[in-house]
KEDREN-919097 format. One record per residue (C-alpha): residue in one letter; x, y, z. Coordinates in Angstrom, 3 decimals, padded with zeros to 6 digits, always signed. Example, Ala and Ser with C-alpha at 12.3 -4.5 7.8 and 13.67 -1.06 7.14 Angstrom:
BEGIN
NODE res       px       py       pz
NODE   A +012.300 -004.500 +007.800
NODE   S +013.670 -001.060 +007.140
***
This chain:
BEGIN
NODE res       px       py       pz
NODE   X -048.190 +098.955 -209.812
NODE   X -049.720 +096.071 -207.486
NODE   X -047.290 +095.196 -205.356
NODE   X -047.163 +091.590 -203.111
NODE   X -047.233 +091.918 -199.326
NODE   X -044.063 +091.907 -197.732
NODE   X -043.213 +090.072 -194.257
NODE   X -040.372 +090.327 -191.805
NODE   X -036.823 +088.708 -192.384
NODE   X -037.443 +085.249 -191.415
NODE   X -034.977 +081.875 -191.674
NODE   X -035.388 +078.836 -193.531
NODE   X -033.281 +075.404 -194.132
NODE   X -033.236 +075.039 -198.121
NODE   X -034.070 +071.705 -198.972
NODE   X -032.927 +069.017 -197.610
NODE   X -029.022 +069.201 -197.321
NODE   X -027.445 +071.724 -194.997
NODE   X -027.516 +074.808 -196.813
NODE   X -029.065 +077.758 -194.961
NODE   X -030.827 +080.201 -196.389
NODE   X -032.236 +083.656 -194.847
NODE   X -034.756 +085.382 -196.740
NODE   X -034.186 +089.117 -195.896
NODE   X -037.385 +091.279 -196.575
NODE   X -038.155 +094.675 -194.578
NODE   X -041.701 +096.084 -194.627
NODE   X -040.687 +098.751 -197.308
NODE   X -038.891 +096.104 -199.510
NODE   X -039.818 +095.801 -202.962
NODE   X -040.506 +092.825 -205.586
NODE   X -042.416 +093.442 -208.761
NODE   X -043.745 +089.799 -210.627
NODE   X -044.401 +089.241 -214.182
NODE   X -048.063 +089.386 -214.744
NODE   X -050.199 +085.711 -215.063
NODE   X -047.070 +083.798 -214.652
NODE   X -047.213 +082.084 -211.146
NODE   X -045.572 +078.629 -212.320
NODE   X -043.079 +078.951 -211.942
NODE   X -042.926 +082.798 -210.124
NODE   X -040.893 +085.032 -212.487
NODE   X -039.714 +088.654 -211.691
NODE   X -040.056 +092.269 -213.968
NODE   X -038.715 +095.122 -214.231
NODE   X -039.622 +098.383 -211.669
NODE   X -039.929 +100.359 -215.075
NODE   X -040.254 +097.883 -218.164
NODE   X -041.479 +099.397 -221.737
NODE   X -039.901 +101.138 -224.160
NODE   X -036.970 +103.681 -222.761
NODE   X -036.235 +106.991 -223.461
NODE   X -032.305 +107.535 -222.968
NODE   X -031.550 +111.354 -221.910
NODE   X -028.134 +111.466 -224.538
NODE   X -027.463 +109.328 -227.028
NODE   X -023.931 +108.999 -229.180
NODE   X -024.657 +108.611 -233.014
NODE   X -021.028 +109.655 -234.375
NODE   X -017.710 +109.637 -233.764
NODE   X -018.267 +107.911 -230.537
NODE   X -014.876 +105.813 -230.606
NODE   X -011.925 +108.618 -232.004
NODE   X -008.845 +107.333 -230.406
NODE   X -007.566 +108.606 -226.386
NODE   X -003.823 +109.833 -226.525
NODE   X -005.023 +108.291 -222.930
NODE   X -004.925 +104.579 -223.950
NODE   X -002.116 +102.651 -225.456
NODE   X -003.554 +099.839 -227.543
NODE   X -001.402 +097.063 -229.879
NODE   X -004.083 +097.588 -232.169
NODE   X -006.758 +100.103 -232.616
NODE   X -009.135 +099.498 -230.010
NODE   X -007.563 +096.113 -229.135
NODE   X -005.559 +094.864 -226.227
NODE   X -005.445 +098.542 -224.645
NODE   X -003.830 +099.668 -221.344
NODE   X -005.394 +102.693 -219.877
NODE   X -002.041 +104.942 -219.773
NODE   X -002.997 +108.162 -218.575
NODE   X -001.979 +110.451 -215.335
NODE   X -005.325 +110.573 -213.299
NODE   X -005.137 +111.667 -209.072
NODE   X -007.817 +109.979 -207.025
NODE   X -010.144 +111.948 -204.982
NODE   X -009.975 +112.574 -201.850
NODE   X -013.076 +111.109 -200.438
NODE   X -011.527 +109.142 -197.166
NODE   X -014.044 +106.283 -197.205
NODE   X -011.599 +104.014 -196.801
NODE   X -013.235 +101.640 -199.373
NODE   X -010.069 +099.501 -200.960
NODE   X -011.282 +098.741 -204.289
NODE   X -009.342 +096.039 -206.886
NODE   X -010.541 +095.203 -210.314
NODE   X -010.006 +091.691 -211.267
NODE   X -011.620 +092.052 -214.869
NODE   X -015.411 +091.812 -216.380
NODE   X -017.850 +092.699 -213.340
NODE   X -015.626 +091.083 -210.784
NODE   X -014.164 +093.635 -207.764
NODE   X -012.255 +092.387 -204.424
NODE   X -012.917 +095.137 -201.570
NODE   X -011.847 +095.424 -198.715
NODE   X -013.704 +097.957 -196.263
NODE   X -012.749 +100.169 -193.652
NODE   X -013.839 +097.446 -190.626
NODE   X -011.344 +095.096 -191.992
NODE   X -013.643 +093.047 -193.702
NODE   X -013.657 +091.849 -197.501
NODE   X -016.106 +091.715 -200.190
NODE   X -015.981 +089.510 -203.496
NODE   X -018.287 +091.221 -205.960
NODE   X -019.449 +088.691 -209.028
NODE   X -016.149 +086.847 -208.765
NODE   X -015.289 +084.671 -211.954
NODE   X -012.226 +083.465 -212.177
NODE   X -011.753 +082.041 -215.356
NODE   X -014.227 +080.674 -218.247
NODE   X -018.087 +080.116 -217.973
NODE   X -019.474 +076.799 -215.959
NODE   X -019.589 +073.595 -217.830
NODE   X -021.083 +072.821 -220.586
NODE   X -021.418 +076.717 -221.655
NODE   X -017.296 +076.816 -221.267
NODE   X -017.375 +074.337 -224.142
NODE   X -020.262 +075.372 -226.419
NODE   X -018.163 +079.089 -225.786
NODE   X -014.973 +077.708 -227.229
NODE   X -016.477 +077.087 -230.516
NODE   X -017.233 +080.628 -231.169
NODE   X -014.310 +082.763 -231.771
NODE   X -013.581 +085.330 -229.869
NODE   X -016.067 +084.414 -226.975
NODE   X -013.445 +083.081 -224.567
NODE   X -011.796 +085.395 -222.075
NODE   X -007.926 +085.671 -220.900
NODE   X -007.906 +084.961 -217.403
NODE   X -008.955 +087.594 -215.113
NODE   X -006.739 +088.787 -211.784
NODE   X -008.147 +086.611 -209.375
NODE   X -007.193 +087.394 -205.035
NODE   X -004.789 +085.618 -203.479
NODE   X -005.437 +082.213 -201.593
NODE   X -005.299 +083.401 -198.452
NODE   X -007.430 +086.404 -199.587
NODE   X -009.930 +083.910 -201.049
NODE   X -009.795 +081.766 -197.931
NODE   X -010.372 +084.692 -196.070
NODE   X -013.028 +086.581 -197.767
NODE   X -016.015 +087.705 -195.406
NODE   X -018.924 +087.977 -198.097
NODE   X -019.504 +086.997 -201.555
NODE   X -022.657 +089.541 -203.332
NODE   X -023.468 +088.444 -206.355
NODE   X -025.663 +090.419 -208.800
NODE   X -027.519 +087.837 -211.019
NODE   X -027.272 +084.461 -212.257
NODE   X -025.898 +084.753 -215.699
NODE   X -022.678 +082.515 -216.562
NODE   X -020.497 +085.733 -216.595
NODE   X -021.196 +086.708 -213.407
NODE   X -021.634 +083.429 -210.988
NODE   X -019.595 +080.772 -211.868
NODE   X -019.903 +077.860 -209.097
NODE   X -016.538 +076.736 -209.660
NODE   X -015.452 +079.851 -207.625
NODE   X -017.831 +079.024 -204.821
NODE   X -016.181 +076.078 -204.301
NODE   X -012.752 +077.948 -204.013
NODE   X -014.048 +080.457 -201.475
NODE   X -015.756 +077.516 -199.444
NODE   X -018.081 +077.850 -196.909
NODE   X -016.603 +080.325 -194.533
NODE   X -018.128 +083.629 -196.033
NODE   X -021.041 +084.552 -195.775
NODE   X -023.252 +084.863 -199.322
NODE   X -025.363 +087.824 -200.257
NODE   X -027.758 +086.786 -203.222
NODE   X -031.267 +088.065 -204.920
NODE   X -034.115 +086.254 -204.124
NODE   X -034.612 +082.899 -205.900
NODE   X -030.927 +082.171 -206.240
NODE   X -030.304 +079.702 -203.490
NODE   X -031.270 +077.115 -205.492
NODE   X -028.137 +077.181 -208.072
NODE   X -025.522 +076.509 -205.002
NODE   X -024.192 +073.447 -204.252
NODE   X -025.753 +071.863 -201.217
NODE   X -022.332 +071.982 -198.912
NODE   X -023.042 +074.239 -195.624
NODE   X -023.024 +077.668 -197.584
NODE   X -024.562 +080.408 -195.121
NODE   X -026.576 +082.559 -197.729
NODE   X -028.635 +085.399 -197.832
NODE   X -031.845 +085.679 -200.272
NODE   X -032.396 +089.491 -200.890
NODE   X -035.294 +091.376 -201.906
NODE   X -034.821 +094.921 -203.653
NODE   X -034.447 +097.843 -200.667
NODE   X -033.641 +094.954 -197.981
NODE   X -030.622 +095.646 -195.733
NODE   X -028.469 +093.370 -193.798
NODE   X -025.537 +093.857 -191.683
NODE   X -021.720 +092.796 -191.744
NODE   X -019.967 +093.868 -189.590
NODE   X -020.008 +097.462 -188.953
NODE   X -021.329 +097.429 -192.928
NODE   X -024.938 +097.903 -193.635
NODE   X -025.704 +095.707 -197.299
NODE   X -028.797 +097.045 -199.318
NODE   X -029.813 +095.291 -202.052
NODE   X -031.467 +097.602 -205.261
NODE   X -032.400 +097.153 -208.315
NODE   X -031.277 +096.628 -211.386
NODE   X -032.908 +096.920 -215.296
NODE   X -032.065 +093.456 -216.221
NODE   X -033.322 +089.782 -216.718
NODE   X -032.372 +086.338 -215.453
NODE   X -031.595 +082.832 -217.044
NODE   X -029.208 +079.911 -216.104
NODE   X -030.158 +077.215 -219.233
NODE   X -027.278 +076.852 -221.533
NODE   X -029.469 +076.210 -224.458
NODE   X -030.409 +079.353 -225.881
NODE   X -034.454 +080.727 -226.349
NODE   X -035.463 +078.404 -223.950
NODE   X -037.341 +079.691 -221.004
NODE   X -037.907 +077.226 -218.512
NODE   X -036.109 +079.518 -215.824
NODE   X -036.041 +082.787 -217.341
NODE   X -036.541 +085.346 -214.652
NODE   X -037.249 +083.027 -212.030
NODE   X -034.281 +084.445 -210.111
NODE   X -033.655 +088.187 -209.365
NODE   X -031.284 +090.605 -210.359
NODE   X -030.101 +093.970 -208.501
NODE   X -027.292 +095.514 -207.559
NODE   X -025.571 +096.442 -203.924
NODE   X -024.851 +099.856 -201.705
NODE   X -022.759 +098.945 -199.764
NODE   X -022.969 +101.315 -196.538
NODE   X -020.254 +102.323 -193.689
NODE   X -020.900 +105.248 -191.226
NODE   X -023.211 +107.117 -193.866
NODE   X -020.378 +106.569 -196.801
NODE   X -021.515 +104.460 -199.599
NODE   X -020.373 +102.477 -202.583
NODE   X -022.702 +101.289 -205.305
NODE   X -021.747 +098.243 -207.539
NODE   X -024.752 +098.449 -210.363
NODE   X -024.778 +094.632 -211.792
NODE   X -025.782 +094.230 -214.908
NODE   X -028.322 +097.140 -215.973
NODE   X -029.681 +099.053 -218.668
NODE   X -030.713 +102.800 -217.604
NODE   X -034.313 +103.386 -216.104
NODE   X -035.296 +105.130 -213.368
NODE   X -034.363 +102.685 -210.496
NODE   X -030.991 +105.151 -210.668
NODE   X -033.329 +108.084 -208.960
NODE   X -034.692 +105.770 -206.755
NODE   X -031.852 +104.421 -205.298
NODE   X -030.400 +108.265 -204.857
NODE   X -033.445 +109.183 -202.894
NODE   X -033.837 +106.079 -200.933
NODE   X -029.875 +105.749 -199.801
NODE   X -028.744 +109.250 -200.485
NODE   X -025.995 +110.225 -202.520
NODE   X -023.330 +108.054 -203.622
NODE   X -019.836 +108.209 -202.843
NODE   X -017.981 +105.461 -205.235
NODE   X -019.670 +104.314 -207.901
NODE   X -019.053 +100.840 -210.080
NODE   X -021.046 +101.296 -213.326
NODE   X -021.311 +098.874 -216.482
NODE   X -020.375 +100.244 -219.790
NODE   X -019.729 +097.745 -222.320
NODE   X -022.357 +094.778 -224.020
NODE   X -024.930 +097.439 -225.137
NODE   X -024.503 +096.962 -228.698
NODE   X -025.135 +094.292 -231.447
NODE   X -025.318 +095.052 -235.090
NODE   X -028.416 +092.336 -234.690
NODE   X -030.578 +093.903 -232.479
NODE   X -028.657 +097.116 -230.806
NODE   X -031.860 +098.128 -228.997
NODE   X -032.765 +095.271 -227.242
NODE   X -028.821 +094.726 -225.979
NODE   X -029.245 +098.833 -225.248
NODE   X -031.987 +097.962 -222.799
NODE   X -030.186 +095.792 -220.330
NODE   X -026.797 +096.815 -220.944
NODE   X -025.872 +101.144 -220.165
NODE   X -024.031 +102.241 -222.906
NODE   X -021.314 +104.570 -221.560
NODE   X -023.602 +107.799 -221.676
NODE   X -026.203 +106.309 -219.807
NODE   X -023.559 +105.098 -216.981
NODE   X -022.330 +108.720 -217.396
NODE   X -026.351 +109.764 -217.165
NODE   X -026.642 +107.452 -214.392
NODE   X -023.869 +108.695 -212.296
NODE   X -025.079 +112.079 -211.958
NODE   X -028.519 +110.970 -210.615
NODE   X -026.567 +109.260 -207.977
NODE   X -024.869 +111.938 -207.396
NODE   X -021.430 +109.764 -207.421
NODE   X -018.625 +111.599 -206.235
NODE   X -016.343 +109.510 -208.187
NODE   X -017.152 +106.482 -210.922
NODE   X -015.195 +103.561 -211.910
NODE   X -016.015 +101.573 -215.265
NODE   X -016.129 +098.042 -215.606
NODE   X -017.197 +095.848 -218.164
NODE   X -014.434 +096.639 -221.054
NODE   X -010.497 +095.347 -220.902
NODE   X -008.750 +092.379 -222.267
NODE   X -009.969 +089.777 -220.126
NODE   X -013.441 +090.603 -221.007
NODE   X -015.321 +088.218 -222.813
NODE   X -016.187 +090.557 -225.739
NODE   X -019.755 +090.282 -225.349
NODE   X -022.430 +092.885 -227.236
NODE   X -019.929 +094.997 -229.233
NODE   X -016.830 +095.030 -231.703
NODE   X -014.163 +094.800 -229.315
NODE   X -013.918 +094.914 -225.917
NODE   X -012.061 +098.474 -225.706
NODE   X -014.364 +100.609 -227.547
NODE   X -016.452 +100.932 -224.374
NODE   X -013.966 +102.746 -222.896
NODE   X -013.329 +105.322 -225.543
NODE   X -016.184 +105.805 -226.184
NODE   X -016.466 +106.737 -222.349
NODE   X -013.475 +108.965 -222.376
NODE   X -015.259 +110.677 -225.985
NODE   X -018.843 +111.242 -223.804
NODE   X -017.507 +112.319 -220.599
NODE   X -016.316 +115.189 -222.369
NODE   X -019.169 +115.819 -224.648
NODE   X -021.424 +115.472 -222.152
NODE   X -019.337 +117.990 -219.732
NODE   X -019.640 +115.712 -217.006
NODE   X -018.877 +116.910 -213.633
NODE   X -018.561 +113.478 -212.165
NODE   X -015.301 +112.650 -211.877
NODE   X -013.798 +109.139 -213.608
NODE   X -011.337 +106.900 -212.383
NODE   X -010.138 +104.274 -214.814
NODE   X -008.397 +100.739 -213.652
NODE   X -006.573 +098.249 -215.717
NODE   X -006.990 +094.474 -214.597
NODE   X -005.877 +093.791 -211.500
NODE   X -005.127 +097.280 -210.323
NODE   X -006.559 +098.413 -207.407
NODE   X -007.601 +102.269 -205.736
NODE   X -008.228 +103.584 -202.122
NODE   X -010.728 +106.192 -202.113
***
């Protein structure tokens, strides 16, 4: 692989409102472009091609969990069962609001928004989404105001409409501080946002929190007409370990499983709390494409052990998901609860409803 030559963090004023935007790049930081496309710039994949997925469920994969209690089979499920969180005194306060979206607060008393979206896609895909059924979401559990108000950094982990929804920027306002990949600046709002343009393996500080931004197996658009590609992949995607006195949590993003898993392990170390994807992997219409940017629960379960997480939380599944990539959005989770005994896993799972939240 040819990489680009890398320079040290520098700051720039975006455009020509009052934005400002830092782009954070260390020597050893990483960006890998697509091949003879320079206008615009467009990013790849660290291991694109055709995968080869270590364990793969081909029946049986969704018998019912005397563990969930569901109105309907597979449908509008609560996750019922007795489960004892580890031990692990990181002091990481972690809340689920629903889809990708977490509120955390760390152990230095600040707060992190992870992906927050609040309620329905951006206009106009909000509207084009209501007239396909079964492609709006219930509301998630969103923070409190003065938890909004108060938040110290918003990460996001790509631009897609169900994970950065600029309505919600507006509610958090400019006091936070933004963490975002590189290219992303662009899509805010010009109104005195402080944000941060990350390459993969580039660190910044918060507080007594070190951010490192890795990455994911993924792709990038913002259009709202479909097949077009006018900014396909012109923005980056990745995921964040986040870092406090050698503890770590890892929020994936949106990913399919390649080998960035092993190289975040041996960059950072092992992970202590992990938030892994396990739902939008399949479509009857093309299964292995969705498959390759989406974990299915196996690979999460796969990609938990080369992290060597000492405990995993699910997200991605639950009632105010938007349903995307598979029949409903509950069979994720068995079919998570069916592997992680198949597969003897030795990780250990902790499962949140909406809105709940665990200290670990």
């Amino acid at each position: 692989m040819k990489w680009p030559a890398v320079s040290l963090t520098f700051l720039v004023l975006f455009g020509c409102a009052n934005n400002t935007v830092e782009h954070v790049e260390q020597p050893d930081s990483v960006v890998k472009y697509q091949e003879n496309l320079t206008d615009p710039v467009r990013f790849a994949n660290l291991y694109p091609g055709k995968k080869t997925y270590p364990t793969t469920c081909t029946e049986n994969c969704y018998p019912p969990s005397p563990l969930l209690a569901c109105e309907s089979p597979a449908e509008n499920c609560r996750f019922t069962g007795q489960q004892t969180p580890p031990l692990l005194n990181t002091g990481f306060n972690i809340r689920w609001l629903g889809h990708a979206s977490f509120y955390i607060e760390n152990p230095d008393g600040t707060s992190l928004l992870f992906d927050p979206v609040s309620d329905q896609f951006d206009w106009p895909v909000n509207w084009a989404f209501r007239l396909s059924e079964g492609f709006n979401r219930r509301q998630g559990t969103w923070p409190t105001e003065s938890e909004i108000t108060n938040t110290d950094a918003v990460l996001y982990s790509h631009i897609h409409y169900d994970h950065f929804n600029k309505d919600d920027i507006a509610q958090v306002g400019s006091k936070a501080e933004y963490f975002v990949p590189l290219g992303f600046a662009e899509h805010f709002p010009q109104d005195g946002y402080r944000i941060n343009e990350m390459t993969w393996f580039s660190s910044k500080s918060l507080g007594e929190l070190n951010i490192h931004f890795v990455p994911a197996h993924h792709f990038s658009s913002r259009i709202w007409v479909p097949f077009l590609y006018e900014d396909n992949n012109t923005a980056l995607w990745g995921g964040w370990v986040i870092e406090h006195r050698g503890q770590r949590l890892f929020f994936a993003g949106d990913t399919g499983y390649s080998q960035h898993f092993s190289d975040i392990q041996k960059k950072y170390g092992d992970m202590d709390v992990c938030l892994l994807p396990i739902a939008s992997y399949f479509h009857e219409q093309d299964g292995e494409w969705y498959r390759y940017v989406h974990t299915t629960p196996e690979d999460a379960l796969t990609a938990a052990q080369e992290l060597n997480c000492k405990v995993m939380i699910p997200w991605g599944y639950g009632n105010a998901s938007w349903k995307m990539g598979d029949h409903s959005s509950h069979s994720a989770l068995l079919r998570l609860l069916n592997m992680h005994q198949e597969m003897k896993s030795d990780i250990p799972l902790h499962i949140l409803n909406e809105g709940e939240a665990v200290v670990l």
